[in-house]
LUMMARLUM-85500 format. One line per 5 residues: their letters; for each residue x, y, z of N, C-alpha, C. Coordinates in steps of 0.05 Angstrom, whole numbers. Example, Ala and Ser with C-alpha at 12.3 -4.5 7.8 and 13.67 -1.06 7.14 Angstrom:
as> 264/-114/156/246/-90/156/264/-66/156 | 257/-45/142/273/-21/143/258/1/157
This chain:
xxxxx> 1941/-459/1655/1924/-483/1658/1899/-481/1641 | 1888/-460/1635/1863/-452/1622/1872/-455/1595 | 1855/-476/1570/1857/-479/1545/1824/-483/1536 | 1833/-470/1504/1809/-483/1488/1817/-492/1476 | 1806/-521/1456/1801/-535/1440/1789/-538/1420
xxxxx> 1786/-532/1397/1773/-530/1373/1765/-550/1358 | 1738/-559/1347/1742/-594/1334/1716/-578/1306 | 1723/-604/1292/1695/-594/1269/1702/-589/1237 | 1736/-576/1241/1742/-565/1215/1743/-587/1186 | 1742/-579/1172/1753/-603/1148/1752/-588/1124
xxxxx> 1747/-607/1106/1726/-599/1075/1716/-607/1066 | 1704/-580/1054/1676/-586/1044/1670/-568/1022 | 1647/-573/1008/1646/-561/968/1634/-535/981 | 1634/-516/958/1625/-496/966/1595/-494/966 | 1576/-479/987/1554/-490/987/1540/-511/1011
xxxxx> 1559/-518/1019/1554/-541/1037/1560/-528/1063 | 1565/-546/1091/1563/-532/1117/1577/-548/1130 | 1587/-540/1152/1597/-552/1170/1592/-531/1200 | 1592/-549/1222/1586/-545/1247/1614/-543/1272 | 1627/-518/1278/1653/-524/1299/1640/-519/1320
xxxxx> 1668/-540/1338/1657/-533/1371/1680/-533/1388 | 1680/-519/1404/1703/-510/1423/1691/-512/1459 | 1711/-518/1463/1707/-526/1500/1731/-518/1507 | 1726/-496/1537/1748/-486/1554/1751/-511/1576 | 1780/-515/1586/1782/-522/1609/1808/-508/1619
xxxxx> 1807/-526/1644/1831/-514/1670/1810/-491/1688 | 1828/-482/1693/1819/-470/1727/1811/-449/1714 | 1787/-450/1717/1767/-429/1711/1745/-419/1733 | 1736/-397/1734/1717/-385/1755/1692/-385/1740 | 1696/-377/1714/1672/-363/1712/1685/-359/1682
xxxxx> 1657/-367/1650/1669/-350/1631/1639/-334/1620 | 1653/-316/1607/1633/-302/1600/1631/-301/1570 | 1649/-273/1551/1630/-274/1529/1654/-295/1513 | 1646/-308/1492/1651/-320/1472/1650/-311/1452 | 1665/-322/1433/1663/-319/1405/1688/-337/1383
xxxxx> 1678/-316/1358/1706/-335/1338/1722/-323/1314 | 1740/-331/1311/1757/-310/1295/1765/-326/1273 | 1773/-319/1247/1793/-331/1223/1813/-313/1217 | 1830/-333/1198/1847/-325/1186/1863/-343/1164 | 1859/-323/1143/1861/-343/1115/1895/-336/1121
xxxxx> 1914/-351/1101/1936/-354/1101/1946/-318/1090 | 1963/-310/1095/1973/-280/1090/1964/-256/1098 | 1938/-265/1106/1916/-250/1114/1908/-236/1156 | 1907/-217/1150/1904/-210/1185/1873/-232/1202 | 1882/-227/1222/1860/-247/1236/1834/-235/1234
xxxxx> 1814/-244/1225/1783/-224/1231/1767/-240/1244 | 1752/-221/1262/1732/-230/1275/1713/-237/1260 | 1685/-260/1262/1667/-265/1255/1648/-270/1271 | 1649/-275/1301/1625/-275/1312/1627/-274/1342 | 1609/-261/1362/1610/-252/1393/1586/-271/1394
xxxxx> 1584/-280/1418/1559/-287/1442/1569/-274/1468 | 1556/-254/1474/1562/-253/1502/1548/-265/1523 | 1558/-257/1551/1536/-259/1568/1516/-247/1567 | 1488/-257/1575/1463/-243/1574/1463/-231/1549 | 1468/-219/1525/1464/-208/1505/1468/-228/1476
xxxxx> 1452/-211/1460/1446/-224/1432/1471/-224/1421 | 1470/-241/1407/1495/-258/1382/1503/-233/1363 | 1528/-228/1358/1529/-211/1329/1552/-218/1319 | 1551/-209/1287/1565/-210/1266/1579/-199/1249 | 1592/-208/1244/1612/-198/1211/1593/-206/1185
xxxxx> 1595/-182/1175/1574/-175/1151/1579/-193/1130 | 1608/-208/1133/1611/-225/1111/1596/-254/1113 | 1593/-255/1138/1574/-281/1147/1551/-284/1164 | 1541/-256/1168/1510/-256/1168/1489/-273/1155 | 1469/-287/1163/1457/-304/1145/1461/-321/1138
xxxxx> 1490/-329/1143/1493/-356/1138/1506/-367/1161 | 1518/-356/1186/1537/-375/1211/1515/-370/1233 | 1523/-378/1246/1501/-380/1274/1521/-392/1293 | 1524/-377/1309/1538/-375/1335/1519/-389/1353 | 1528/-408/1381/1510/-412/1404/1536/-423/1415
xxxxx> 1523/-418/1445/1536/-430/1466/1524/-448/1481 | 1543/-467/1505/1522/-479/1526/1548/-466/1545 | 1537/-450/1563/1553/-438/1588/1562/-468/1611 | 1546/-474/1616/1543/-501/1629/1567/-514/1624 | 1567/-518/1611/1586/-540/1586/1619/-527/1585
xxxxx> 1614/-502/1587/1641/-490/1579/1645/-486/1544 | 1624/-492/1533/1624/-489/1501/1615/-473/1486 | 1621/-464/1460/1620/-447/1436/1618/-458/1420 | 1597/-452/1394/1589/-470/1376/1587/-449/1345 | 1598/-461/1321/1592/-439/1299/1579/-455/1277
xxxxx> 1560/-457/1273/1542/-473/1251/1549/-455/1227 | 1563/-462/1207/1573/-448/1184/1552/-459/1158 | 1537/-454/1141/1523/-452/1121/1527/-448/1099 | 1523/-450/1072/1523/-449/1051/1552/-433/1041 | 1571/-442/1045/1601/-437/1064/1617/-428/1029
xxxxx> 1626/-413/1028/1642/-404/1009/1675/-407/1001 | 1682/-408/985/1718/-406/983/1725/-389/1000 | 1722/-367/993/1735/-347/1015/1722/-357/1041 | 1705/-367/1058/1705/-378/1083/1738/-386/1089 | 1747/-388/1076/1774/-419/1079/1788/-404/1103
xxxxx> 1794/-414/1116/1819/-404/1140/1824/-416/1162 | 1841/-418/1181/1842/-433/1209/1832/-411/1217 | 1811/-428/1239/1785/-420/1250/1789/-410/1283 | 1785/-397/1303/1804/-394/1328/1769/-386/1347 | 1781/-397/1374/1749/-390/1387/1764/-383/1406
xxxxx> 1753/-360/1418/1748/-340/1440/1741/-338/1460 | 1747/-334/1489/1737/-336/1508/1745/-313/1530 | 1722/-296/1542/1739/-285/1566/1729/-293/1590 | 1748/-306/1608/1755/-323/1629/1763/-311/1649 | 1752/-315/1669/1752/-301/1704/1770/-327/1715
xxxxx> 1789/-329/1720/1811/-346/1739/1809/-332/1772 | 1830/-340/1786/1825/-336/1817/1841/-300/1810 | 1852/-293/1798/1865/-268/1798/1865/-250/1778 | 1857/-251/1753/1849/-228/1731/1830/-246/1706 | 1824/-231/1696/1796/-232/1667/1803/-227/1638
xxxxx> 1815/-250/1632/1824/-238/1604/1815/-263/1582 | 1817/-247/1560/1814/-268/1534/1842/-293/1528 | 1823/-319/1528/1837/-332/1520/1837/-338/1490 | 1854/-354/1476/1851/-371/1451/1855/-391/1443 | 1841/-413/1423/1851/-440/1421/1871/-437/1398
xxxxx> 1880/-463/1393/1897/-469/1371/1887/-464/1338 | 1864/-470/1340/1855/-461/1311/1849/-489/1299 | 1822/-488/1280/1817/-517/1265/1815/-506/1241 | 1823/-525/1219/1823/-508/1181/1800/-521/1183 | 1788/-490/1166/1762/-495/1146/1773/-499/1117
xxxx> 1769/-515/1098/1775/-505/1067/1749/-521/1059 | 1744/-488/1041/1712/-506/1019/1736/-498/982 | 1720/-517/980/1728/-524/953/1710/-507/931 | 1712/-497/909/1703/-497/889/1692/-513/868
């Protein structure tokens, strides 16, 4: 019953930005940390960014300084403000969640939204 949703992706030149956002629903207790993952085509999935609970935001060194992670707990949402966004950015984009239900705590995942920046 528990899904995320991913919205935001498209394209865009390189240089430019775009903003994703993801929302959990279904029967949920309680979520805690967040985050977000890619994956370019052939390529293994990599992490790019944590929010947990109570603790500070961190990163993948490839997008330090330019993404910015936030959440609204409230909301059930995850947010990745992407910046001055590169070719290699390009990949379906996947957000993270670990989710307290009435019986165990585990990570969920959405379907994925494509980023492609252009050259």
């Amino acid at each position: 019953q528990v899904q995320l949703v991913e919205s935001g992706g498209g394209l865009v030149q390189a240089g430019g930005s775009l903003t994703l956002s993801c929302v959990a629903s279904g029967n949920i207790d309680s979520v805690n940390d967040m985050g977000w993952y890619r994956q370019a085509p052939g390529k293994q999935r990599e992490w790019v960014a944590t929010i947990p609970l109570g603790g500070d935001a961190t990163y993948a060194d490839s997008v330090k300084d330019r993404f910015t992670i936030s959440k609204n707990t409230a909301k059930k949402m995850v947010y990745l403000q992407m910046n001055s966004l590169k070719p290699e950015d390009t990949a379906v984009y996947y957000c993270t969640a670990s989710i307290r239900t009435d019986w165990r705590t585990r990570d969920y995942w959405g379907q994925g939204t494509q980023v492609t920046v252009s050259s």
